[in-house]
C-alpha positions as CSV (number, residue, x, y, z in Angstrom):
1,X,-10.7,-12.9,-18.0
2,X,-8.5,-13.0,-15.2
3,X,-9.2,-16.8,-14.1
4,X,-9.8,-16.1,-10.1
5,X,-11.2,-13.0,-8.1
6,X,-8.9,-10.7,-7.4
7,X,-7.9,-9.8,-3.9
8,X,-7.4,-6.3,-4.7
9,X,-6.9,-3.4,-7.1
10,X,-5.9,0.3,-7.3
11,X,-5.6,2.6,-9.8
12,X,-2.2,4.3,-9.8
13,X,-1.4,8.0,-10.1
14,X,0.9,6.4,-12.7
15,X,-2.7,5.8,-15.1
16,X,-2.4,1.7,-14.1
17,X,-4.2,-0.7,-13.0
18,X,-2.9,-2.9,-10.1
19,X,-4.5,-6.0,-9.5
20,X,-3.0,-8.4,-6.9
21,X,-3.6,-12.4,-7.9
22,X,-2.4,-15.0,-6.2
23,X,1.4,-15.0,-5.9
24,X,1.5,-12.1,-8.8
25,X,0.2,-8.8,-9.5
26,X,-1.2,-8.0,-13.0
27,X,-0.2,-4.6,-14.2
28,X,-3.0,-3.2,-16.8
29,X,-2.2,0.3,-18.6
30,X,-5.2,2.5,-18.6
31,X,-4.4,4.5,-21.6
32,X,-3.3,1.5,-23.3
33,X,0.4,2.4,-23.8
34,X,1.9,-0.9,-23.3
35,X,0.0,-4.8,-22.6
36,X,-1.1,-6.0,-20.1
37,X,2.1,-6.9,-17.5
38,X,1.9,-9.9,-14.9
39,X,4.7,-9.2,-12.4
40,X,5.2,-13.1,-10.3
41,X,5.8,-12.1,-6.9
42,X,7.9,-15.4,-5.5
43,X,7.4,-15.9,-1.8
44,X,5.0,-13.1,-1.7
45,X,1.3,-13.0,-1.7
46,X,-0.2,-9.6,-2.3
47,X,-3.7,-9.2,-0.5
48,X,-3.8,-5.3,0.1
49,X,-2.9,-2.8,-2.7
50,X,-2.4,0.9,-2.2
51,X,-1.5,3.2,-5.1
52,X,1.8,5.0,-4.1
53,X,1.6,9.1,-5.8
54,X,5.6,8.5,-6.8
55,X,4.4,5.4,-9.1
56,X,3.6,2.0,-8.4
57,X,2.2,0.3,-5.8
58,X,2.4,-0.7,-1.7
59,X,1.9,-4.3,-1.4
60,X,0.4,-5.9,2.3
61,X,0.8,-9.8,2.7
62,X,-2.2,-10.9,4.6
63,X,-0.4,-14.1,6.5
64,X,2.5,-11.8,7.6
65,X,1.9,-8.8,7.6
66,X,4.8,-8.0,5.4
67,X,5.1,-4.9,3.2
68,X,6.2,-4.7,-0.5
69,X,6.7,-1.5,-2.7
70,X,6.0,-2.0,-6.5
71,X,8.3,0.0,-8.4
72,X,9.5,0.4,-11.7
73,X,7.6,0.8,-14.8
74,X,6.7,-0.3,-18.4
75,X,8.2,1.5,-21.5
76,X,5.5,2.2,-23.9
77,X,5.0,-0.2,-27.1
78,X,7.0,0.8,-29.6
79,X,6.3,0.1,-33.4
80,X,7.1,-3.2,-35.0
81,X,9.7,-2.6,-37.1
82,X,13.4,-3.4,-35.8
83,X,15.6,-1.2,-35.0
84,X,18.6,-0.8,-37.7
85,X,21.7,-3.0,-36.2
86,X,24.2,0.4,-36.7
87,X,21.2,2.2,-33.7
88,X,22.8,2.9,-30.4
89,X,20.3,1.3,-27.6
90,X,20.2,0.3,-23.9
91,X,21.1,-3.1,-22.5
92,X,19.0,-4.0,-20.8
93,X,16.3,-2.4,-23.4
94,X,14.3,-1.4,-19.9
95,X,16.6,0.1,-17.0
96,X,13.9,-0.2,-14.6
97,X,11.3,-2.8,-15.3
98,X,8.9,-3.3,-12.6
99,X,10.2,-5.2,-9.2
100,X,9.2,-6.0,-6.1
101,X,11.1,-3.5,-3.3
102,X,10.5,-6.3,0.2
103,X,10.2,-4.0,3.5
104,X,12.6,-6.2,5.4
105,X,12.3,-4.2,8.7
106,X,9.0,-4.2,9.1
107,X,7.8,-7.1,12.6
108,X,4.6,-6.8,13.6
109,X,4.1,-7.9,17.4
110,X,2.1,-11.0,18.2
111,X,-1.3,-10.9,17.8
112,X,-1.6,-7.6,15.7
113,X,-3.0,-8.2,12.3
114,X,-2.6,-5.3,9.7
115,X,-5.9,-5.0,7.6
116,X,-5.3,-1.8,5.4
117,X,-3.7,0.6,4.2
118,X,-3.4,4.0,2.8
119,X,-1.2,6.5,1.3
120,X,-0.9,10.5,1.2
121,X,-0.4,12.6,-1.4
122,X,3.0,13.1,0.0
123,X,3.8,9.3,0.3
124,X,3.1,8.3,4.1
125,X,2.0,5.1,4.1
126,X,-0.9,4.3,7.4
127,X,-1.6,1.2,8.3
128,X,-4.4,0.0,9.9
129,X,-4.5,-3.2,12.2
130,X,-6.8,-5.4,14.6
131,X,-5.5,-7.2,17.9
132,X,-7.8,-8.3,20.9
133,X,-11.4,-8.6,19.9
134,X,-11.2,-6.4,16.9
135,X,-9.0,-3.0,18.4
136,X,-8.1,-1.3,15.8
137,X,-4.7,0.9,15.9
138,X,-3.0,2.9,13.3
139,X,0.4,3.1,12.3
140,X,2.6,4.7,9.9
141,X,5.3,3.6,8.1
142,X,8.9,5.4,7.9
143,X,9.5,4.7,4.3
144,X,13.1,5.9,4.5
145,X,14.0,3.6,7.5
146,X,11.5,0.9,6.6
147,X,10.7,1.1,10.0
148,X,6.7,0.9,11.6
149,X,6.4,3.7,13.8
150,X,4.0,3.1,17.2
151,X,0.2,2.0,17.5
152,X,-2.1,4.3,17.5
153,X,-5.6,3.3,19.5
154,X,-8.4,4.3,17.7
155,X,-10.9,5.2,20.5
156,X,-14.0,3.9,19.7
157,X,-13.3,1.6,17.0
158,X,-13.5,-2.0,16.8
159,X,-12.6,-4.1,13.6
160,X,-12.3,-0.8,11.4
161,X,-11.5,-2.0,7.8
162,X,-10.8,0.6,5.9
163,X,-8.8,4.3,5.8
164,X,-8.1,7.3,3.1
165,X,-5.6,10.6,3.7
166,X,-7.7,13.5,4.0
167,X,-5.9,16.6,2.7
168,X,-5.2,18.2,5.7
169,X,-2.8,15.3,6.6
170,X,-5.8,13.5,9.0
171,X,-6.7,9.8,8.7
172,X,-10.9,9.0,7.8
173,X,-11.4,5.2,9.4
174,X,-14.2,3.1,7.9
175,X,-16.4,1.1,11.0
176,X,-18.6,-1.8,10.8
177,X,-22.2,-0.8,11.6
178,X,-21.6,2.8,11.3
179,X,-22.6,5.2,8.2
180,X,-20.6,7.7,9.3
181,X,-17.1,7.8,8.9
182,X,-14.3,9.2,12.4
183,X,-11.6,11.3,11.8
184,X,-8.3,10.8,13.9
185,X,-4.9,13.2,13.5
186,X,-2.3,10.9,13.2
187,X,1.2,11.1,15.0
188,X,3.4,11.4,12.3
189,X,6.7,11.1,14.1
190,X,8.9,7.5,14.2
191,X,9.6,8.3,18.2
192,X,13.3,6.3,17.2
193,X,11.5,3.1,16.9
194,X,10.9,2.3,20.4
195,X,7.1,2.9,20.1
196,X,7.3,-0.6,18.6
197,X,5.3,-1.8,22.2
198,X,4.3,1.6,23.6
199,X,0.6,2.4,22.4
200,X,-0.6,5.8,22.1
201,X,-4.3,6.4,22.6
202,X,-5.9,8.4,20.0
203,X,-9.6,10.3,20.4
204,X,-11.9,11.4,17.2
205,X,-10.3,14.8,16.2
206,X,-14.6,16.0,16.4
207,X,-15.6,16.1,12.7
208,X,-17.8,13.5,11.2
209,X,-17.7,12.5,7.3
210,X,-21.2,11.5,6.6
């Protein structure tokens, strides 16, 4: 039992469960290699989890807006026996335990609210966000530079909540009141960070995922 409702999961291409608590993130191995993991996340509370296709996880803080990578990983259980005290062996035992990675360069403008997010198969993180009376923009995230690159307008779309890659690099965008689901080609480019207050308008790209 986890003892409160979680705020979010994802399951990783890693085969793990991520499940953001408050203040921590519990880390549960699907094929049962290792226990259960709670990673504390100080200063940090994870609301939005989105599984990242190098391992781990993105993490979105709902009060700030501010963006977390999960990285690292468990080493599987090992018998219980000891090792001999004449055995060679790592110190630390676990080179790369799992650790929070802060975006520091991420600022989101006043009154912009990031909601979601989403990564490709070849690790571009989108974000969606509301400002005004529920537009909804889209950004991406230059994950070398840690930098956002510039909103995106969704035309049409008011308080959209939710978005997934399609595989021809387009973004699908989930709308209240709507069964059907608008798809939008992203600009992929950081424009040198400038785009920070320079919105670019962006119409349906025509099809329509039922």
């Amino acid at each position: 039992s986890l003892g409160e409702r979680p705020a979010d999961f994802a399951a990783g291409y890693d085969d793990v469960l991520y499940v953001a608590l408050s203040g921590r993130v519990l880390m549960h191995d699907l094929r049962g290699r290792w226990p259960d993991l709670v990673l504390t996340t100080p200063g940090f509370e994870p609301w939005r989890v989105a599984a990242d296709p190098a391992g781990g996880a993105w993490l979105l803080e709902r009060a700030s807006g501010r963006i977390a990578r999960l990285a690292g990983c468990m080493q599987a259980a090992r018998p219980a026996a000891d090792y001999a005290h004449t055995t060679f062996r790592p110190d630390p035992e676990n080179p790369d335990a799992p650790h929070l990675l802060p975006c520091e360069r991420v600022a989101w403008p006043i009154g912009e609210r990031p909601q979601a997010m989403a990564v490709s198969a070849d690790g571009r993180l989108a974000l969606l966000s509301w400002s005004g009376d529920g537009d909804t923009a889209l950004r991406v995230l230059d994950v070398e530079l840690g930098l956002l690159g510039a909103p995106q307008s969704l035309a049409g779309v008011r308080f959209g909540y939710a978005l997934d890659w399609l595989p021809d690099g387009r973004i699908a965008v989930r709308v209240p009141g709507r069964r059907d689901v608008p798809v939008f080609a992203p600009r992929l480019a950081l424009e040198d960070g400038s785009g920070i207050d320079a919105s670019i308008v962006r119409q349906p790209s025509g099809d329509i995922y039922p």
